[in-house]
C-alpha positions in Angstrom: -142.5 -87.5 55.0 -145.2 -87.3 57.7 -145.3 -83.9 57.4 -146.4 -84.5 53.7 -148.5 -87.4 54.7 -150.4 -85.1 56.9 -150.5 -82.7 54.4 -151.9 -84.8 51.3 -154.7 -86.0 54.2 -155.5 -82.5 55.5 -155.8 -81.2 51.6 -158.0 -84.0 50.6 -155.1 -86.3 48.8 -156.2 -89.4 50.4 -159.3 -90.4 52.7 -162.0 -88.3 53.9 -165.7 -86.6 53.3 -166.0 -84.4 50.1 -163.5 -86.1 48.3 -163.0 -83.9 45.0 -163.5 -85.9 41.2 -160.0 -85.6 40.0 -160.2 -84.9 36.1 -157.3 -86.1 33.7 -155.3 -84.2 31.5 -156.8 -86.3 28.3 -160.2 -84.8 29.8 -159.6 -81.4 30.1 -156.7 -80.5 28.2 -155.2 -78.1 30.2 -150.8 -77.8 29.4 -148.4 -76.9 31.9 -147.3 -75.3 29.9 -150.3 -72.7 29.8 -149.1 -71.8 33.5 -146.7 -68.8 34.0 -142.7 -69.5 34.6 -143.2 -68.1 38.4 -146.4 -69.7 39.1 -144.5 -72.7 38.2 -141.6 -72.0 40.2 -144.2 -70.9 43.1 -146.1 -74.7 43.0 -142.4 -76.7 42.8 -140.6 -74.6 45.5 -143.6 -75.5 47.9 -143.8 -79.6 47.1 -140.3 -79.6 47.4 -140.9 -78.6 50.6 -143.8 -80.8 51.5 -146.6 -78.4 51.1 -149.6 -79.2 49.2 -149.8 -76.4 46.1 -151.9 -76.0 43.6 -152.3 -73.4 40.6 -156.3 -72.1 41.8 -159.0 -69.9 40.8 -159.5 -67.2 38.0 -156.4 -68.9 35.9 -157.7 -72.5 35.8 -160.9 -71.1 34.8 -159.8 -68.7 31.9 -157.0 -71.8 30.7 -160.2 -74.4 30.5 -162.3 -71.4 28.0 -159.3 -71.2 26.0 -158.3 -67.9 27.3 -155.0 -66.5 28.5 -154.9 -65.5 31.9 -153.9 -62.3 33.8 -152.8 -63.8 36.2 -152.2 -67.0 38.3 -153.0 -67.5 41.8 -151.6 -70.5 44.6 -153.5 -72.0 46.6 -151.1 -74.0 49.3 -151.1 -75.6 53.3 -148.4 -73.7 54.4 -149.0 -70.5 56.5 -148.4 -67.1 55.0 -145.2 -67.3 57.5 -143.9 -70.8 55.9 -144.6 -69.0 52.5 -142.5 -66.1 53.4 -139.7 -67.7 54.7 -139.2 -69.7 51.3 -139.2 -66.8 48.7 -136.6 -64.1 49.4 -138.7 -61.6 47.4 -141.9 -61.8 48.7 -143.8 -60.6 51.2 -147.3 -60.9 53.5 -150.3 -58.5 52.9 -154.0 -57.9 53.3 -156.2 -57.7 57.0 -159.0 -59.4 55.9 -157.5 -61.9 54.6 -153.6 -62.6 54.7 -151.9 -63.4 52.1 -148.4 -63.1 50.1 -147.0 -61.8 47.4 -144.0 -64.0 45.4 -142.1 -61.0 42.6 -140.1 -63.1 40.4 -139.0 -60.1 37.8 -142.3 -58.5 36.8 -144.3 -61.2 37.7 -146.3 -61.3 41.2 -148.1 -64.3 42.1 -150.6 -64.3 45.3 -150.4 -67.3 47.5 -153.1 -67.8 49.7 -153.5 -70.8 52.6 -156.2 -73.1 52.5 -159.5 -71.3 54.2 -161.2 -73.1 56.9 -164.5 -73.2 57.6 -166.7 -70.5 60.0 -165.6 -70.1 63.2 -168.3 -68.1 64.7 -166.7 -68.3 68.1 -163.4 -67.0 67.2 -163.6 -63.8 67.6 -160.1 -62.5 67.0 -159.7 -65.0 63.1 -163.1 -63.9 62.3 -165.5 -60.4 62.1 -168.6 -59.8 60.7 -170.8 -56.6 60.3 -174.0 -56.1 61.6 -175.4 -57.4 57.6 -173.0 -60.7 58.0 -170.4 -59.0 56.0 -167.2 -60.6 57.3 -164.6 -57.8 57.9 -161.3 -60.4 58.6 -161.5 -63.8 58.5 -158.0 -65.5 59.0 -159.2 -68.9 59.7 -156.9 -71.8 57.8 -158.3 -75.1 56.7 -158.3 -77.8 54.4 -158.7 -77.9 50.9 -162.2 -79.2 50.3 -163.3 -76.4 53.2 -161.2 -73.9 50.9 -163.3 -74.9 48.1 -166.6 -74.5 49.7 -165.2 -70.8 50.9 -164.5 -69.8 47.2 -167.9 -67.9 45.5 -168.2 -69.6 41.9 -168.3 -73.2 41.5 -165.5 -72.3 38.1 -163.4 -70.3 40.3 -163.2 -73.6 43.0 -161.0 -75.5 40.4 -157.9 -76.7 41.6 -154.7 -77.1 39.2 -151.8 -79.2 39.9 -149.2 -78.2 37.1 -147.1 -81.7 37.9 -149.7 -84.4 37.6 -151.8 -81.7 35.1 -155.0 -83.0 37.1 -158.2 -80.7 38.0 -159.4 -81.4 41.1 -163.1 -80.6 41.7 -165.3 -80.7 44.5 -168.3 -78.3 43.3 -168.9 -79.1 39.9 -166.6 -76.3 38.2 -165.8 -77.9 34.8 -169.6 -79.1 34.5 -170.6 -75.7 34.8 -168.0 -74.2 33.1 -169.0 -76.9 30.2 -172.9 -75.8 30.1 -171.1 -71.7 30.3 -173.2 -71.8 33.8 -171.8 -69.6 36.8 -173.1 -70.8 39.7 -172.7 -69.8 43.2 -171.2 -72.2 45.9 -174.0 -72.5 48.8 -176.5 -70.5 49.6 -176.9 -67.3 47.6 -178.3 -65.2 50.1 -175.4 -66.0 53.1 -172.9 -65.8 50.5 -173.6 -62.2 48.7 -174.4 -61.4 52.9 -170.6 -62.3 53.4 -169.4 -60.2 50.3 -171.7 -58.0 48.4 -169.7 -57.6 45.8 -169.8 -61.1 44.9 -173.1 -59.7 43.0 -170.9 -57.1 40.9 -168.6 -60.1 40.6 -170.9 -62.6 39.0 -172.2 -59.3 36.6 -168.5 -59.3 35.5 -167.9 -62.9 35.0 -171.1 -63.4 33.3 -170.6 -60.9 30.3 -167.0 -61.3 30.1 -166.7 -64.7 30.2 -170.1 -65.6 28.5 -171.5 -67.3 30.7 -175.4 -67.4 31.9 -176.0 -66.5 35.9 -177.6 -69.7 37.7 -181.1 -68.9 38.2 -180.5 -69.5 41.9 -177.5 -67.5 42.2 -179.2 -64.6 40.2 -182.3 -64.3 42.1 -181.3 -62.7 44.9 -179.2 -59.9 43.2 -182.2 -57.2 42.9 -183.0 -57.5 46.4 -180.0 -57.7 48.1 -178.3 -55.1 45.4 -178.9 -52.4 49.0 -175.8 -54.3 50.6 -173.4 -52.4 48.3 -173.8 -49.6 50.5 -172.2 -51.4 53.2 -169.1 -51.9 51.4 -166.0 -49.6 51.4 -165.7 -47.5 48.6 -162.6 -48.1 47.8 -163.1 -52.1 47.4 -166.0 -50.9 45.0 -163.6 -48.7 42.8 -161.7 -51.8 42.1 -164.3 -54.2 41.2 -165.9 -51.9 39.0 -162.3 -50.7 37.4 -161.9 -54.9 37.1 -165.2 -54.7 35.5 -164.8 -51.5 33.4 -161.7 -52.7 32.0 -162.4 -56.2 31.2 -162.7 -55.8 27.4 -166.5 -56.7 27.4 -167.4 -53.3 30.0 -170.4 -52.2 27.2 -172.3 -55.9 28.4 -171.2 -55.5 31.5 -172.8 -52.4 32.0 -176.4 -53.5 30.5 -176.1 -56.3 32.6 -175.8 -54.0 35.8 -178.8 -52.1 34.9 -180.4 -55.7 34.1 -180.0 -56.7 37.5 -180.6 -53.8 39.2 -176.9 -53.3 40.1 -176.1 -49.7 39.1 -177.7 -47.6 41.8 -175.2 -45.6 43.5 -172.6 -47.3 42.0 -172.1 -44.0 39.7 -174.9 -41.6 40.8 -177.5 -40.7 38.1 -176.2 -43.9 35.4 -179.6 -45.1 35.0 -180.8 -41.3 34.6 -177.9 -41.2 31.8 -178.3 -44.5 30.0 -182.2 -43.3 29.7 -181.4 -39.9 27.8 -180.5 -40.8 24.1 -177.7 -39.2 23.3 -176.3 -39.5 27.1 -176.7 -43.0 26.5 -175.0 -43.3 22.8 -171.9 -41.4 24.3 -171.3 -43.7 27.6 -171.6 -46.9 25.5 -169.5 -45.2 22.3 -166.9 -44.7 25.1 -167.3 -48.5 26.5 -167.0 -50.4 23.1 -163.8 -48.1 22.3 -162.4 -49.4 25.5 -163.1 -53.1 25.0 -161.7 -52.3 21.5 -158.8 -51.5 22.7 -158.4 -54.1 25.6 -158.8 -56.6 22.8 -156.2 -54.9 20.8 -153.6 -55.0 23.8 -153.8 -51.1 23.3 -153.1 -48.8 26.8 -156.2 -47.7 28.0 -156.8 -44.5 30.6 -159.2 -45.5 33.7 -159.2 -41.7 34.2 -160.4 -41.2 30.4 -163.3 -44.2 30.6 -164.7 -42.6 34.4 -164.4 -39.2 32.5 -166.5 -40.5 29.7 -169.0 -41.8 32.3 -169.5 -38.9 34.4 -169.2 -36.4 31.5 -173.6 -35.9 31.0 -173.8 -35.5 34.5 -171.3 -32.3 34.2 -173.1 -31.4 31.1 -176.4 -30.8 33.6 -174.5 -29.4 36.2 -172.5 -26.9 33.6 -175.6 -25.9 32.1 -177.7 -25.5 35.7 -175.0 -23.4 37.5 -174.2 -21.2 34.4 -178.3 -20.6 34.2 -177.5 -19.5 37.6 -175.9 -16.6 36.4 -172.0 -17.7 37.0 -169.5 -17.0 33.6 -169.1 -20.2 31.5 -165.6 -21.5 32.9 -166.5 -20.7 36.3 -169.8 -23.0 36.0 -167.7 -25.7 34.6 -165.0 -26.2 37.3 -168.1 -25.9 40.1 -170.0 -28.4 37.8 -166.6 -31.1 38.0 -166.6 -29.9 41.7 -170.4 -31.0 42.6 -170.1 -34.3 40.4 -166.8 -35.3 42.1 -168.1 -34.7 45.5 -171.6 -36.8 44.9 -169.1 -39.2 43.4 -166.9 -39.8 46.0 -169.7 -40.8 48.5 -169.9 -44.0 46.6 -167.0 -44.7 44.6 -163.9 -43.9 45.8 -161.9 -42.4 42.5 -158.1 -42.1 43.4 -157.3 -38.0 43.5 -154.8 -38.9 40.7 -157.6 -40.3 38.6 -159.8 -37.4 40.1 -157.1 -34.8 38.5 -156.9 -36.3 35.2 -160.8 -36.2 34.8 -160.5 -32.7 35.3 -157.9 -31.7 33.1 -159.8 -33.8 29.8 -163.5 -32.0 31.1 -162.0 -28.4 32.0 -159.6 -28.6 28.0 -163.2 -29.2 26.0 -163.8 -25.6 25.8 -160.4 -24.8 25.0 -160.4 -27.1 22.2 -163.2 -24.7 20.4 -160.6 -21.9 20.4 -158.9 -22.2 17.3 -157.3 -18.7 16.8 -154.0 -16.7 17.8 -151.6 -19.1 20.0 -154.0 -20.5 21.7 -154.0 -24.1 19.5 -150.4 -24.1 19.3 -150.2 -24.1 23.4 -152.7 -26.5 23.9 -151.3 -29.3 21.7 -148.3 -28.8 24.5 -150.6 -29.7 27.2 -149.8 -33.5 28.7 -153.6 -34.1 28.5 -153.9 -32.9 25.1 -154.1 -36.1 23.9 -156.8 -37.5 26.2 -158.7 -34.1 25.8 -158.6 -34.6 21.7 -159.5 -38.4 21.9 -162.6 -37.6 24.5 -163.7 -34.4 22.0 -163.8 -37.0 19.4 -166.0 -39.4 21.4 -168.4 -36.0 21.2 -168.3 -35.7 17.9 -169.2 -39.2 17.2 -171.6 -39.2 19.4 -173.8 -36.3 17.5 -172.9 -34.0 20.4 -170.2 -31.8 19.1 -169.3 -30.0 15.6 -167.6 -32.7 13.5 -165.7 -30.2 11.9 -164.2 -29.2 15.0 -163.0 -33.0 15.8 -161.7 -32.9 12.0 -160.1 -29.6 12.3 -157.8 -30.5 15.1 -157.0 -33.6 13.5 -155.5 -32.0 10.6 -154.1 -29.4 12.1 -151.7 -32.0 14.4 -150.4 -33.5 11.5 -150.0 -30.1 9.1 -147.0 -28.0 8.7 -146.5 -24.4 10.0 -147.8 -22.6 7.1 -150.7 -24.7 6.8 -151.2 -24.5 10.4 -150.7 -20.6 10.1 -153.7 -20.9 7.2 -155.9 -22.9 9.1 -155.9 -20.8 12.2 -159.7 -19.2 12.6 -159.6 -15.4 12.6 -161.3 -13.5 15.6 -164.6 -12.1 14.7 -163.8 -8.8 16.0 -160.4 -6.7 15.8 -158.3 -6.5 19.0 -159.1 -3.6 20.4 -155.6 -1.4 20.6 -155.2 -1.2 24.1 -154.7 3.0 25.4 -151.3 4.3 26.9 -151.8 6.3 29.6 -149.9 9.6 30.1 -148.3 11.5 33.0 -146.9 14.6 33.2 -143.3 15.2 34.3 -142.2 17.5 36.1 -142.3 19.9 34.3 -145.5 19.7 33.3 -145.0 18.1 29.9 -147.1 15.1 29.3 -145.2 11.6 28.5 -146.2 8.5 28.4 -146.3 5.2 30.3 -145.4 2.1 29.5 
């Protein structure tokens, strides 16, 4: 009991600075039953065991819009080490920030502690960069100090599923109210701490339609150089987050809007300026969101494909200028493109591969004679490949015959097939047997 006395005081249950306004369930509406079975089981296992817990984040946010969530996040007292210790199948991860993982069958939730405030002379809990980007920060707290730590005044909304209260110490369900995203503090500091806090509000902006605070926008252009500083890898998944959030075409306008896209894929900007470049990338990003919205698969590999396709288009048609055969020039074209890439955005090589494969089968699909169709609709990225040569057609860039032709000629039978098949414009030349002579001196041939 004192242990869970200390713990409602330290979380900001009873007395204290910052107290949070406490919203009803007749306010905001927001079920229970909205929250997953193993978040659930996640925020009772914890009280049970004195801990403060509390559904956070991302899920409150998208369950106040009306949306469904991807996923839920806990927000708790305990240590990572308390947290392990109660869930058999979980387990403790990140450096930067330590936190664990709870699998009940498919489902993962992430259970962070409460983040404390700076602790500038604590060197070992907390390092920064030389550009005040904090490198590991495993500094515990209370919940109001948690709150302030969080970047978005929605994403600071805390959700207990037993009492169904909100507790808010920023101003979340205002904001979220007047569709306002709004950054907790000071701009500047914070996008210093994290730059990609600026790719992050991008993303929750057009996704979530919701306007950028003028404060929390202003700042964006000129600090958009801090990007550089940030591991490439952490950039691949905000931008695959972003990419793949159903709304990726506004997502990407807004980027360019705010000065975002700059080495975040080389030579964007250069693409969304040429006309049909431009028609092509955002065909490719509103048949993604299509699909997102559809609860259709979508390929990561295909949509980065479909981005970085005009840029192999000018490096296909430099290097072949150059005097190097046509296939050749290609796979040094993906080459060169994949290599600028990588300096900024850090595509996994199993991404990297699949890219390749749909780039280096576009030429292959305009061979439409002898065997050669029949093996390609073998090939496991035939489908891809067909889907991304449709995208060109669409976009005014390829033959629409040719899209229509394979089209057809999946679905057709073999002597329709056979009949379709496009006749080579010259006959096969008959190819010359050599001859020896044997022993004897008669000649015989070889082969």
């Amino acid at each position: 009991m004192i242990k869970k006395f200390l713990g409602n005081v330290f979380s900001g249950r009873i007395f204290g600075s910052g107290r949070p306004k406490v919203v009803p369930f007749k306010v905001h509406g927001v079920s229970r039953d909205g929250i997953s079975p193993c978040a659930l089981q996640v925020t009772e296992t914890l009280q049970r065991r004195h801990h403060a817990a509390f559904v956070v984040g991302g899920a409150v946010r998208d369950l106040m819009l009306g949306r469904k969530p991807k996923d839920f996040d806990v927000a708790t007292d305990a240590t990572p080490e308390e947290v392990r210790a109660l869930f058999r199948r979980s387990r403790i991860i990140g450096r930067r920030f330590r936190l664990v993982h709870v699998m009940c069958g498919r489902d993962t939730v992430e259970v962070s502690t409460y983040r404390g405030g700076h602790a500038e002379d604590d060197d070992e809990a907390r390092v920064a960069d030389e550009h005040g980007r904090i490198l590991r920060d495993n500094v515990y707290g209370t919940q109001q100090q948690d709150a302030t730590r969080r970047d978005f005044t929605v994403n600071a909304l805390f959700y207990d599923p037993v009492s169904q209260e909100i507790w808010d110490y920023h101003g979340g369900v205002a904001d979220l109210r007047k569709r306002r995203l709004r950054m907790i503090g000071d701009p500047v500091q914070r996008y210093r701490e994290d730059p990609v806090r600026m790719l992050r509000a991008v993303r929750l902006a057009a996704s979530h339609d919701l306007e950028i605070d003028a404060a929390s926008r202003r700042p964006i252009r000129v600090l958009a150089d801090l990007l550089a500083n940030v591991p490439p890898a952490r950039l691949f998944d905000e931008m695959l987050k972003l990419l793949l959030s159903g709304r990726a075409a506004e997502c990407v306008t807004k980027l360019r809007r705010e000065g975002l896209h700059h080495g975040l894929l080389p030579l964007l900007d250069v693409i969304l300026e040429q006309p049909r470049g431009e028609r092509f990338v955002m065909l490719a990003l509103r048949t993604t969101d299509e699909r997102i919205r559809d609860d259709k698969p979508v390929s990561p590999s295909f949509l980065f494909a479909a981005l970085l396709w005009h840029e192999v288009l000018a490096a296909w048609q430099q290097i072949e200028g150059e005097g190097v055969p046509r296939i050749p020039a290609l796979y040094s074209a993906m080459d060169r493109v994949m290599q600028v890439q990588g300096e900024k955005l850090a595509i996994p090589r199993r991404f990297g591969a699949d890219m390749r494969e749909i780039w280096g089968l576009q030429p292959r699909l305009l061979q439409r004679s002898g065997t050669r169709p029949y093996r390609l609709l073998e090939h496991p990225r035939f489908r891809a490949a067909y889907d991304f040569l449709l995208l060109r057609c669409q976009s005014g860039e390829a033959d629409k015959e040719i899209g229509a032709w394979w089209s057809r000629f999946q679905d057709a039978g073999e002597v329709e097939r056979r009949e379709m098949l496009v006749r080579d414009g010259e006959p096969r030349k008959r190819r010359r047997r050599r001859r020896r002579k044997d022993e004897g001196g008669t000649m015989k041939a070889e082969g």
